[in-house]
Structures are given as structure tokens and as C-alpha cells.
Residue, then its C-alpha position, 0 to 999 in steps of 0.5 A: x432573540x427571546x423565546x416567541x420572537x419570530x426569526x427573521x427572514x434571512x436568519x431562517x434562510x441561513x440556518x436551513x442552508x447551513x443544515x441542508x450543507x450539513x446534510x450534503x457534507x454527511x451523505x458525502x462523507x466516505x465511510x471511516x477508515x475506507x480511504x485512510x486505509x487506501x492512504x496507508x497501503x499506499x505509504x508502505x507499498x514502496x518500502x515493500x516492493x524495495x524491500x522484496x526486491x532486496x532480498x531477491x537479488x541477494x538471494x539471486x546474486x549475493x549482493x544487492x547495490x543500487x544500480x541492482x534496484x535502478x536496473x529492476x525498477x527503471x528507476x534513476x539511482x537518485x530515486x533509489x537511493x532517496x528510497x533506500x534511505x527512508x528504509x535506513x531510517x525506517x530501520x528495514x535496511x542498513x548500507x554505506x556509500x557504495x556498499x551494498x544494501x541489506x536487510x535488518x531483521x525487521x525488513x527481512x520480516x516485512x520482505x517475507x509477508x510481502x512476498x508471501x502475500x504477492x503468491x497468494x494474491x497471484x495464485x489467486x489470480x491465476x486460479x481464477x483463470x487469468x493468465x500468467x503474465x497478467x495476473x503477475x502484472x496485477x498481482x504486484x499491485x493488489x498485493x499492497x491493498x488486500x485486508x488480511x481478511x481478504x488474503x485469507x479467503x484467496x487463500x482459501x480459495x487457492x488451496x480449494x481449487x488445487 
């Protein structure tokens, strides 16, 4: 088409639904980051529940094998053990057929933040009124999806009600 030519009909009809689609898909479109975030905490929040849970029961018992996580979770020991071979291979946990399971340095770590991110979430909760089974039933999930500035301020705000 040459600069003066009118454009026909149809075209111009397609050129405002392409832009008004294109108008819909921006307005639809989440904020950047705000979903792919979720996504993320969501990847690692059974590697920290198990991990946690590891080093409660070797803190507790001694040892921690499988049926010690099949037990806790109510899970079968297919699923546990699927799920303590990605931390295997993720590098947070080290076992043998039939062993028992531990801890590298780097699944003690992350074991640690996420308990410690569980009791400020909790006495968060629980400085907020909400009683103790509910807020440690609540406190398992929210613990996964906080921003650490988020933490800070239920931190702030725990030691401000003490």
C-alpha cells in the first residue's frame, strides 16, 4: 500500500482488533515477578518441609529413615523416597538403600532458615490472636511464601508485642 491509499475495510478492522487485543492482553497481564514468584516458593517448599522434618527427627530420635518421613507426612514410602532423592541430588541430603537419611551442610542450612522463618510466621500469628492450633496449622503454609521483607516486619512486630 503507497502513502494516500485508503486502506481498505477489512484491513482497518483487523489492525483495531489486533490493537484492541493487544490493549486486553496488557491490562491482563499480571505484574512481573508476582506469579513467578508464587511458582518458585512453591519448588522449594517440599524440599524445606522435608528437610525441617529431618532434622527434627534426628534431633528427636537420633536417626531419621523413611518410614519416619512416611509416618510425619502421611505419605506412602514411594513418595518419600522420590522426594529424598531429588534432595540427593539437589545436594541437601545424603542416604543409602536402607540407611538412614541425613543432612549435607547445605540442607542443614536451608533446615535452619525454614524453621526459623515457621516460628516468626507462628508468633506472628499467635501475637495476633489466633490460637495455637490454627496459627501452627497456618504457619506451615505461610512460611513457605513470605518476602523476607514481610518476615522482617512480623518480626518487628513480635518482638514489639512482647
Amino acid at each position: 500500500m503507497h502513502l494516500g491509499q485508503e486502506v481498505p475495510p477489512r484491513a482497518a478492522s483487523q489492525k483495531r482488533g489486533q490493537a484492541l487485543t493487544e490493549s486486553k492482553r496488557s491490562e491482563t497481564q499480571p505484574l512481573p515477578g508476582r506469579h513467578s514468584r508464587v511458582r518458585s516458593d512453591h519448588a522449594t517448599e517440599l524440599a524445606e518441609d522435608y528437610v525441617e522434618a529431618i532434622a527434627e527427627i534426628i534431633q528427636s530420635q537420633g536417626t531419621c529413615r523413611a518410614v519416619d518421613l512416611a509416618r510425619q507426612f502421611e505419605v506412602s514410602h514411594v513418595t518419600v523416597n522420590r522426594t529424598i532423592g531429588r534432595l540427593v541430588r539437589d545436594g541437601f541430603a545424603e542416604t543409602e538403600p536402607y540407611g538412614p537419611i541425613t543432612l549435607t551442610s547445605q540442607g542443614k542450612r536451608l533446615a535452619r532458615a525454614a524453621a526459623e522463618r515457621h516460628e516468626i510466621v507462628l508468633q506472628f500469628l499467635l501475637a495476633l490472636g489466633v490460637s495455637q492450633a490454627v496459627a501452627e496449622t497456618d504457619s506451615e503454609g505461610i512460611e513457605h511464601h513470605v518476602s523476607a521483607e514481610t518476615l522482617e516486619a512480623m518480626r518487628g512486630f513480635v518482638s514489639e508485642s512482647e
